[in-house]
N, C-alpha and C positions, 0 to 999 in steps of 0.2 A: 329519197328519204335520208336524212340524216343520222349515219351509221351508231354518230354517241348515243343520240337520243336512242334509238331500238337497244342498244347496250344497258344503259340508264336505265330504261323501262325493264329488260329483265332483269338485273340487278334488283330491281325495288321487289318486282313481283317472286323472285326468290327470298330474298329479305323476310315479306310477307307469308310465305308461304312456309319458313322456314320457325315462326312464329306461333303459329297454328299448334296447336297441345295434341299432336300427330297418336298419342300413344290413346288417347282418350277417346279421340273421334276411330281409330281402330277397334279398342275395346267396345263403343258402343254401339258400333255398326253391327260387330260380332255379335253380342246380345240380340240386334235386331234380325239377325239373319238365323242366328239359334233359334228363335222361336217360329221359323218358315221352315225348315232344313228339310220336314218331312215332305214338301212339294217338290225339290229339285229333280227326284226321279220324274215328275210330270212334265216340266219344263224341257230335260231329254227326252222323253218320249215326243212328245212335239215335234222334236227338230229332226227326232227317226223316222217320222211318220213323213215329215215332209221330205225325202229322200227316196222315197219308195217310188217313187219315175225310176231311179237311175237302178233298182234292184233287177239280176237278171241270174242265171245260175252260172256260178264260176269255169268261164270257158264253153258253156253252154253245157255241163253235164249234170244231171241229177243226182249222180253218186258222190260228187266232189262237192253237191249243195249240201247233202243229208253229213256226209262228213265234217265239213263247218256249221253245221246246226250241233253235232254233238260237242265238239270246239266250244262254242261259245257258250251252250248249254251249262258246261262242265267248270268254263271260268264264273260264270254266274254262280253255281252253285258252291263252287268254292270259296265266294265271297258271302255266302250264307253260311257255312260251315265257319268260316272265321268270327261271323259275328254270333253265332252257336257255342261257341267255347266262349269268348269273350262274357256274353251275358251267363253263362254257364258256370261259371267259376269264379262271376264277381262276388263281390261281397254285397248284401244288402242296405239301400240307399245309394246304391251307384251302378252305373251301363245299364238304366231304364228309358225309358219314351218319354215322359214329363219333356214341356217346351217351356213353362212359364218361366224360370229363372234356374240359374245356378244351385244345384245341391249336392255336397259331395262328404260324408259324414265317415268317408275310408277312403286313404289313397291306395288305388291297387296297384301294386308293384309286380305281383308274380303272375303267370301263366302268361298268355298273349301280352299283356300286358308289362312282360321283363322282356319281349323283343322289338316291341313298338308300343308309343305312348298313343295312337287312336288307333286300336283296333277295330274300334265300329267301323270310325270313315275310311279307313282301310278294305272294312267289309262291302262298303256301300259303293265304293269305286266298284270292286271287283264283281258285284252283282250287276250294276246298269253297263258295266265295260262290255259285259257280253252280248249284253241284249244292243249295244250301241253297234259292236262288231260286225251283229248277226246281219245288217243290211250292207256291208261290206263296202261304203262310200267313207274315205280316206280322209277327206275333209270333213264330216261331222264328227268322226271320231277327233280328228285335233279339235275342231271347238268342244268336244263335251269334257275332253282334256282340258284345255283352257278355264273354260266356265267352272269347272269342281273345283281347279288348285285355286282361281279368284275368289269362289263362295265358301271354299271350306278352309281359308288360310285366315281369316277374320273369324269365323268362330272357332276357333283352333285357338286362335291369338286371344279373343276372351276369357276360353276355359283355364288354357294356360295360368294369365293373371290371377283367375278368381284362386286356382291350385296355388297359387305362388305367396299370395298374400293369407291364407288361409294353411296351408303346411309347411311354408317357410324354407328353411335348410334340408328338411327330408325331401321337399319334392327336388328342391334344386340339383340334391346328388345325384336323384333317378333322373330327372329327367337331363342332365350332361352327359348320360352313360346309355340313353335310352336314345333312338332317332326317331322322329317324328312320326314318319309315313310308313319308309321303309324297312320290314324289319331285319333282327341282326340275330337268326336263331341262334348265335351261338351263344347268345346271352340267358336262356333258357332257363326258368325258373320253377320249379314245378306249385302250381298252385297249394294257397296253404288250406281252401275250403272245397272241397265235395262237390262234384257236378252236380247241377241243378235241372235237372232231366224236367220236372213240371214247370219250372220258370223258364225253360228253353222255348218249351212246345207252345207255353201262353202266349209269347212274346213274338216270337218267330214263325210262326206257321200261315201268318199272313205273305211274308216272301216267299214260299216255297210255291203259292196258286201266282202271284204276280208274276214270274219269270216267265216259269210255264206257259200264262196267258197271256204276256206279252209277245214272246217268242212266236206261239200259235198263231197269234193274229196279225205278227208281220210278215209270217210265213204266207199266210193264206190270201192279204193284201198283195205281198209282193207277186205272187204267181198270178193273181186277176192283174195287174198292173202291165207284167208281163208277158202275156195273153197264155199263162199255163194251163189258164181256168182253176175251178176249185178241186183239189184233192189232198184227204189226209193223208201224209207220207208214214212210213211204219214207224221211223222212232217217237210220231206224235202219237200215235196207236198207241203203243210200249209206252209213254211217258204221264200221257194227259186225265184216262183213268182212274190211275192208282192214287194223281196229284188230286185231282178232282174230288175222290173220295176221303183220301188224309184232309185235306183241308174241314171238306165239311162236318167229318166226326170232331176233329179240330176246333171248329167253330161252335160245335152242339155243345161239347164237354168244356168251352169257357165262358160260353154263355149260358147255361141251361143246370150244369152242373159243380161243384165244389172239388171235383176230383183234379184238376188243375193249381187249387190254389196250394202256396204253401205254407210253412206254419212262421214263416219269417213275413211278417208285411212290406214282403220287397213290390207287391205291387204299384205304392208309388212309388216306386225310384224313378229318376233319371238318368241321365250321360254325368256322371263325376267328370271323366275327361271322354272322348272321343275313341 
């Protein structure tokens, strides 16, 4: 084959490619992926579930599995407490659930939000990170690594613009002083609004039964897969109860009751930023 031509030809095909309105086809991806975001945890669970051949107890001991149960347990949970303060101390109109489109009527600068510009998806790593941990196979946790920084760098990159072109020069200062992902407590801002204790519990008390009931049941898959057979271990004893029951008073008091709501109509809010 003739070396110019295959040169020639890439040549053209970057030419072409360098043509392509790159910032727009990003943005609009981001949009399309914003409005799925909420299935991503489903999509890892799939790929944990299909790992659970290779689950066995670390080293073969049962003390060293229950000790990586609370391990992972513990970073899940900490990635629910982040996004606990986060929706906790936002402002109304902004870090709600809504998927349809962009809304952001306040840019939040202080609390979580003065040490990393998305403390949700910051939240949301840190909650499936555990449950991805919990079956202890080394290559799905690099793919579920992978697959988050590809699906949540496009909608990252949307909300970004819609902040940019809608706050201008304020968002620009915060967010050059702000890092993305990781945050930089030293930048620490103390929120300027009151925790929001009944918009926490509305909003969040669906992660708190998901973890739990994931964890449980790759617990109890992996040990049949295994051949441990079925047994509750005691931190599920200790754990699964008290989760089981908060959820469901959880679930009564925002569906059945007004004691949940608040007097701000932050119930529609969405993600202002991540």
């Amino acid at each position: 084959m003739d070396d110019g031509r295959v040169i020639r030809g890439y040549l053209s095909f970057l030419n072409r490619l360098a043509s392509v309105p790159l910032i727009e086809e990003f943005e609009s991806t981001g949009h399309w992926l914003f409005r799925w975001r909420s299935y991503v945890p489903l999509l890892a669970l799939g790929l944990i579930f299909g790992g659970l051949r290779y689950f066995d107890y670390p080293y073969g001991s049962h003390a060293l599995d229950e000790l990586w149960e609370v391990i992972c347990l513990t970073l899940s949970y900490t990635g629910l407490l982040v996004r606990a303060l986060t929706v906790g101390y936002s402002a109304s109109r902004t870090s709600g659930r809504q998927t349809a489109h962009q809304v952001a009527e306040h840019l939040n600068t202080t609390g979580m939000y003065s040490v990393v510009r998305n403390p949700l998806y910051l939240g949301n790593f840190l909650m499936v990170l555990g449950v991805v941990m919990f079956v202890r196979v080394w290559w799905i946790l690099l793919i579920y690594v992978l697959l988050f920084a590809l699906y949540y760098e496009r909608i990252i990159f949307a909300e970004e613009m819609f902040l940019r072109r809608k706050f201008g020069r304020r968002y620009l200062e915060w967010a050059s002083s702000t890092p993305a992902f990781l945050p930089r407590f030293a930048h620490w801002r103390p929120p300027l609004s009151p925790f929001n204790w009944k918009k926490v519990l509305r909003r969040e008390y669906h992660g708190l039964i998901a973890v739990a009931a994931s964890m449980f049941l790759l617990e109890a898959a992996g040990d049949f897969y295994a051949g441990h057979g079925f047994e509750i271990d005691g931190l599920w004893r200790i754990v699964l109860p008290p989760t089981v029951v908060s959820y469901a008073v959880l679930r009564f008091l925002h569906k059945r009751t007004e004691i949940l709501r608040s007097g701000v109509n932050d119930q529609l809010a969405r993600p202002q930023h991540g």
